[in-house]
N, C-alpha and C positions, 0 to 999 in steps of 0.2 A: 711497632709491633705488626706483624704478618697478618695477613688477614688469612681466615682457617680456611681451609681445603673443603670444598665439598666430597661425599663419599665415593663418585665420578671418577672425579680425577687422583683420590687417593689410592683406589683400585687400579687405575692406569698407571699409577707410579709403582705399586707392586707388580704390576703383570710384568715379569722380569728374573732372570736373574739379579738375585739380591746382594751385594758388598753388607757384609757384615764386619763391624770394626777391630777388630783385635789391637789393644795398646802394645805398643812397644815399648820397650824400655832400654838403658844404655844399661853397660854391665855391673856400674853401681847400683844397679835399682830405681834410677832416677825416670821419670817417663821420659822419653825422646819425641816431642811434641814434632822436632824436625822431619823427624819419620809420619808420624801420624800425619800431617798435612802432608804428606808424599804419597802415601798408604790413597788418601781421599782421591786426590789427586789421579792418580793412576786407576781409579774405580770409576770414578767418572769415567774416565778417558778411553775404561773400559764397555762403557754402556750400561752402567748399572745407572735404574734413575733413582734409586733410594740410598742413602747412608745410614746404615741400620745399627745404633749403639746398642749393644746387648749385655744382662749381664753376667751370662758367660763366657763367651768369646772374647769381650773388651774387661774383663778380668775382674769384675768389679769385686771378687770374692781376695783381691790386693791392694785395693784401694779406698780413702779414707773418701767420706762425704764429700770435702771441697775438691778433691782430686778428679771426682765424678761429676763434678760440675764445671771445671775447667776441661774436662775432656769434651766433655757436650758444648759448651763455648768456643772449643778451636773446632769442632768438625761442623757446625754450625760456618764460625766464618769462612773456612776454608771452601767450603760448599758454594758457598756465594748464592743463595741460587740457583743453582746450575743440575741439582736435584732436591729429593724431598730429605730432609731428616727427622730421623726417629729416633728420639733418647728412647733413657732406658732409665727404671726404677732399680734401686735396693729393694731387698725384703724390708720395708720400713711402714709403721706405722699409719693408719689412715692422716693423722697431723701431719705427718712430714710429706709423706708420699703429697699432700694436695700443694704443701710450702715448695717441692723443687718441681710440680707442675706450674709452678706460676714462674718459678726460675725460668723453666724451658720454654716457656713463652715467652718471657720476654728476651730471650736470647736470642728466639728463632726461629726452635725447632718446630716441627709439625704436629707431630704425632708425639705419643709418647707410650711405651710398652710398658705395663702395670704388671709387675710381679707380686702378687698379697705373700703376705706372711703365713705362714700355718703349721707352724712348732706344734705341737703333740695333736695334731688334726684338731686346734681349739677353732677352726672356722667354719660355719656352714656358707651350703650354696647361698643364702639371702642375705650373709653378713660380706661375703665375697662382692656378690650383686653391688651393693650398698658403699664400698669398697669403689669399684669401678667408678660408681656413679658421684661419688664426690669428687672423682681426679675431673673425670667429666665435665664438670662443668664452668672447669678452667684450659683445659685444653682436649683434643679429638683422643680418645686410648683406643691403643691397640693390644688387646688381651692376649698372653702365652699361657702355653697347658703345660707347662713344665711344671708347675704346681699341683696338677692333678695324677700327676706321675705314680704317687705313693697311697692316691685315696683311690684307683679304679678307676674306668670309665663310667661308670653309671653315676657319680658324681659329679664327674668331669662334665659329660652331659647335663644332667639337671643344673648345674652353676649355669651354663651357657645358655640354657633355656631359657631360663628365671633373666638370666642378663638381656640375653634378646629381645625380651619381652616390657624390660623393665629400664634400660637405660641405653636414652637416642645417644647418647654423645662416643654409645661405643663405635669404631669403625674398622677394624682389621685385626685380627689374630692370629699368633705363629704358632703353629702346633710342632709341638718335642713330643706327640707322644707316639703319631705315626698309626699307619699298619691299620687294625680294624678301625682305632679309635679315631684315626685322622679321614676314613670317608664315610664315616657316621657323623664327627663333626663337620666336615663339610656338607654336608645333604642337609645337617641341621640350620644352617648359621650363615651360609654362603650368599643367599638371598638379600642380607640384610650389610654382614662384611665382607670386605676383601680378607683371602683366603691367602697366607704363607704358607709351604711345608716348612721346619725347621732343620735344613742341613741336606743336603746330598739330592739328588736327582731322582734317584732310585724311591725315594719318600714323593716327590711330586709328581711322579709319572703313575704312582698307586693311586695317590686321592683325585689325581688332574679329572678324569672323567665325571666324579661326583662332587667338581667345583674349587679345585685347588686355583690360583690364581697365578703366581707365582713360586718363587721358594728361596732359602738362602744360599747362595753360589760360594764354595770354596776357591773354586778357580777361575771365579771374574775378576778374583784380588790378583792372579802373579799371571794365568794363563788364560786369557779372556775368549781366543777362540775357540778351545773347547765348550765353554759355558755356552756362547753364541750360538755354535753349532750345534749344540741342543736346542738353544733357543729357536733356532731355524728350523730343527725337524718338529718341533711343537706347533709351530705357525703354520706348519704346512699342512700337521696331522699326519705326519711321518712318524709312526711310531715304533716301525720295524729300522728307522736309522736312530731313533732316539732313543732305543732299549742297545743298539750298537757301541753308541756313545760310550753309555754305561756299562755297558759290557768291557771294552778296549780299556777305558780310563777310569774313572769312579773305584770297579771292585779294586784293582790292581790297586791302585795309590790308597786307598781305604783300609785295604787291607796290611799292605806295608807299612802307614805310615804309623798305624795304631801300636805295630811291634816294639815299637825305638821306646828305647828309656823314657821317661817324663810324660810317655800316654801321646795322644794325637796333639794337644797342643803346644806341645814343646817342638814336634816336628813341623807343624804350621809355621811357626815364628823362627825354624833355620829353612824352611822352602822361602821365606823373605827376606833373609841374608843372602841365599844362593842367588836371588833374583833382584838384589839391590836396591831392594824397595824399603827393610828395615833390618833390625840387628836379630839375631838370635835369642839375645838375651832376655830371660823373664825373672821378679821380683822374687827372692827368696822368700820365703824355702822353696817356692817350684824349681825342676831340675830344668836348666837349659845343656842343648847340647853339647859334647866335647868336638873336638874337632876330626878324632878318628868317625867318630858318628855324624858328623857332618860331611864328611867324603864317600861314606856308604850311601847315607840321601842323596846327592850327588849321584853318585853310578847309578842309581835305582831311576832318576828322573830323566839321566841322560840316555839310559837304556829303552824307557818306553818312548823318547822324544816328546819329552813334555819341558826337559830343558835344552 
């Protein structure tokens, strides 16, 4: 077993653009593990020092308990080392939720990101707290506010507070909810965890001054020097190149990519068939693309020179 991270160097492993996993699968629906250690692979390679299982992105809303666990088993050994990993929870109860933190210890991982449950708002802040604090104390959690989505900031807040307050084993949180609530929770929580945005640049370069850390990188997965190059004007405190960034690349591809049939990550998983990193295909009923829709991404990528 790994010996745990202090919150140092858990911080330095998010200060980064972030690879976040996306599973692939073959066009039966089967996952394509081949791709997934390929996907790792090329993230590394790309500079990211974290491999971050999430359970949006890495599709967990398609996948069966064991399948979530053998996915965190191959990004684990594929990793080698060579960065940090971070599973990722189901919405599952406080029993389960602490049973596949001792999984993911023993498999490897580092960290692990604690989604709670909270079907008809039956949670409060202290049961959330409470929550965190028995993953805790089997492995480091790294808290997401995706769950505070639908209750408000001001609850979203008071959880965090009560959490910072009340449970050492928490160490890094990803915010999805951005915008005022992502540098209010930063100014809150930063002192104590490393600070993600969740998704895009544009979300990192708001909170960055009031303590963002890092963030999750779309294109350190297929086009790394873009990410870099922000990374570069962050390090410098170039912020008149790193709102450029985002200007040229981010709105444009953002905004395109969300048009295409199947929503934005149907066209994620055909920008990793164009780029020979993994298939197109995602698990029914999600819509993957067709092929005419695959040649329109194509012109749109090769027209900004991002392929």
């Amino acid at each position: 077993m790994k010996k745990k991270m202090n919150k140092s160097e858990i911080r330095e492993f998010l200060s980064c653009p972030v690879a976040s996993i996306r599973t692939p699968f073959n066009k039966d629906g089967g996952i394509d593990f081949d791709s997934l250690r390929k996907y790792v692979e090329f993230s590394i390679n790309a500079g990211s020092k974290t491999m971050l299982i999430t359970h949006g992105d890495s599709l967990f809303t398609l996948l069966s308990d064991e399948e979530i666990g053998e996915i965190t088993r191959v990004v684990v050994e594929q990793t080698a080392g060579r960065a940090m990993v971070c599973a990722a929870t189901n919405a599952w109860n406080t029993y389960k939720t602490v049973d596949f933190a001792k999984y993911s210890r023993e498999v490897g991982a580092d960290i692990l990101m604690v989604m709670s449950p909270d079907w008809g708002h039956s949670c409060t802040p202290e049961s959330i707290a409470e929550h965190y604090a028995a993953v805790a104390a089997h492995i480091p959690v790294m808290v997401v506010t995706n769950i505070f989505i639908h209750r408000g900031i001001n609850f979203g807040l008071e959880t965090l507070r009560i959490a910072s307050e009340k449970v050492d084993g928490i160490v890094a949180i990803k915010d999805d909810m951005c915008n005022d609530f992502g540098r209010k929770m930063s100014l809150l929580v930063h002192n104590k965890w490393a600070v993600i945005a969740g998704g895009q640049k544009q979300h990192h370069l708001n909170a960055y001054p009031y303590g963002c850390d890092g963030y999750l990188s779309t294109f350190i997965t297929f086009k790394p020097d873009i990410a870099n190059a922000y990374w570069a004007a962050i390090q410098s405190n170039d912020i008149i190149k790193a709102k450029n960034i985002i200007r040229d690349y981010d709105f444009p591809y953002f905004n395109f990519i969300a048009t295409l049939q199947g929503g934005f990550d149907a066209g994620m998983h055909g920008v990793y068939e164009l780029f020979h990193i993994a298939k197109r295909w995602r698990r029914k009923p999600y819509y993957s693309l067709n092929d005419e829709e695959m040649e329109k991404l194509a012109g749109f990528l090769c027209q900004k020179g991002i392929l």
